[in-house]
N, C-alpha and C positions, 0 to 999 in steps of 0.2 A: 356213703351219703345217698348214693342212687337203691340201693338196696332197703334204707331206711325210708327213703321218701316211695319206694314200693308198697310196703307194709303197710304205709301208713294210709296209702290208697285202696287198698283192698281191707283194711278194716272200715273205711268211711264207707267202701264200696257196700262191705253187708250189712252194716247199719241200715244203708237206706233200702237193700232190697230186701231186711227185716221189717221196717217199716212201711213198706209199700205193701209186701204179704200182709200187714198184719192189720192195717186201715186201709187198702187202697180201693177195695168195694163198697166198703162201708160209707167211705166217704164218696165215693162214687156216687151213692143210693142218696145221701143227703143233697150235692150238689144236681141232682137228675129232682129233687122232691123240691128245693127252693124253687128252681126253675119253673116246674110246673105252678107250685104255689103263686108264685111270684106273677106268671102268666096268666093263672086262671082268676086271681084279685081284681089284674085291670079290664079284666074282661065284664067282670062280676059288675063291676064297681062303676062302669061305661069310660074305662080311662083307657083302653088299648090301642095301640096304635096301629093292628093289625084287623080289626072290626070291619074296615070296606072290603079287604082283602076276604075275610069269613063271607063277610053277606056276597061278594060278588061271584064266590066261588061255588057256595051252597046258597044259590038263586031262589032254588023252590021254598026254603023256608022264611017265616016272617024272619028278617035282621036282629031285632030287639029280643026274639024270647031265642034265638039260635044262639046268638054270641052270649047272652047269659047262662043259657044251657052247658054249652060246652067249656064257659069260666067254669062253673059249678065244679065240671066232669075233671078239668084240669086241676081243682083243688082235691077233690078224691083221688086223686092219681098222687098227686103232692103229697099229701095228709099219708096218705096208704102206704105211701114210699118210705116218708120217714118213721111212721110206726113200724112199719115191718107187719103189720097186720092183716090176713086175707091176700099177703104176697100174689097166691095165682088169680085172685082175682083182681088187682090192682093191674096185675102183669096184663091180663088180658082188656083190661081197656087201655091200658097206654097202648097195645096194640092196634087197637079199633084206632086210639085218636091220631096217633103218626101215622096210620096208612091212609089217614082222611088229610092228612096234610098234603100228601101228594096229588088230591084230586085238583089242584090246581095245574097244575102240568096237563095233563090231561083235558080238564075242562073250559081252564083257559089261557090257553098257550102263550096268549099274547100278553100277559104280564109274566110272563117267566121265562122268556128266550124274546131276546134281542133280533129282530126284522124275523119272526120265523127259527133261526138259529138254534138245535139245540146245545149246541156247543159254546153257544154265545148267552150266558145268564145277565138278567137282569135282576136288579139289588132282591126284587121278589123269587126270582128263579135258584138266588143264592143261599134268599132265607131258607125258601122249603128244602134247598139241598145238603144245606148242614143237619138238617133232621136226619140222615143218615147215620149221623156221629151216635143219636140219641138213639138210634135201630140197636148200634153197636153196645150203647151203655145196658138200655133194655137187655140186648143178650147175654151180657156179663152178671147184671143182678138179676136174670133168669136161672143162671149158671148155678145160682147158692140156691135154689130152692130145691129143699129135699124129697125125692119120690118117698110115696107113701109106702111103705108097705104093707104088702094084702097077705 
């Protein structure tokens, strides 16, 4: 019995690590492309709930044309993700736009740690810190783009 219920876990076992191999980037690249889509809409569209956080963060520029600017850039990134088109270039503005996500640490501390605190996040200090996740996904669907050969 114990030998049959073995088997019968190590075939469910490669099932799913056949399946994970076999959609698990792809669908990575999709769920990273909603996201951004999905981001850069309310942004587009003056629905986001992150717009004070943008304009208070990136000061110097007017609110109105920055927060639609960068909806726009997050549906390019979205759109580019899920086509699969211009990969390195898509790749490299997802880059520019998560490393602009951090400038709020940085520039204003005090919505993103708790009295001072870096150890202590605030719900804003939590949002920009999950964007590490999306560093990780970025490096993953970097991972499939193939060098050219010369």
């Amino acid at each position: 019995m114990m030998k049959q219920l073995e088997r019968h876990w190590e075939r469910l076992d490669h099932v799913m690590i056949d399946f994970m191999t076999a959609h698990g980037t792809r669908l990575l690249r999709v769920a990273l492309a909603v996201t951004f889509i999905w981001f850069g809409a309310l942004k587009v569209v003056g629905r986001s709930p992150v717009a004070d956080l943008v304009a208070q963060t990136v000061y110097w520029l007017p609110p109105a044309f920055f927060v639609r600017f960068l909806g726009w850039w997050e549906l390019v990134i979205g759109v580019g993700l899920l086509s699969g088109v211009a990969l390195r270039l898509i790749l490299l503005l997802f880059w520019l736009q998560i490393a602009g996500t951090f400038l709020v640490l940085v520039l204003r501390p005090e919505l993103a740690f708790q009295s001072g605190n870096p150890l202590l996040l605030t719900v804003t200090g939590e949002f920009v810190i999950k964007n590490l996740v999306l560093i990780a996904a970025g490096l993953v669907i970097g991972s499939t783009v193939h060098r050219r050969r010369d």
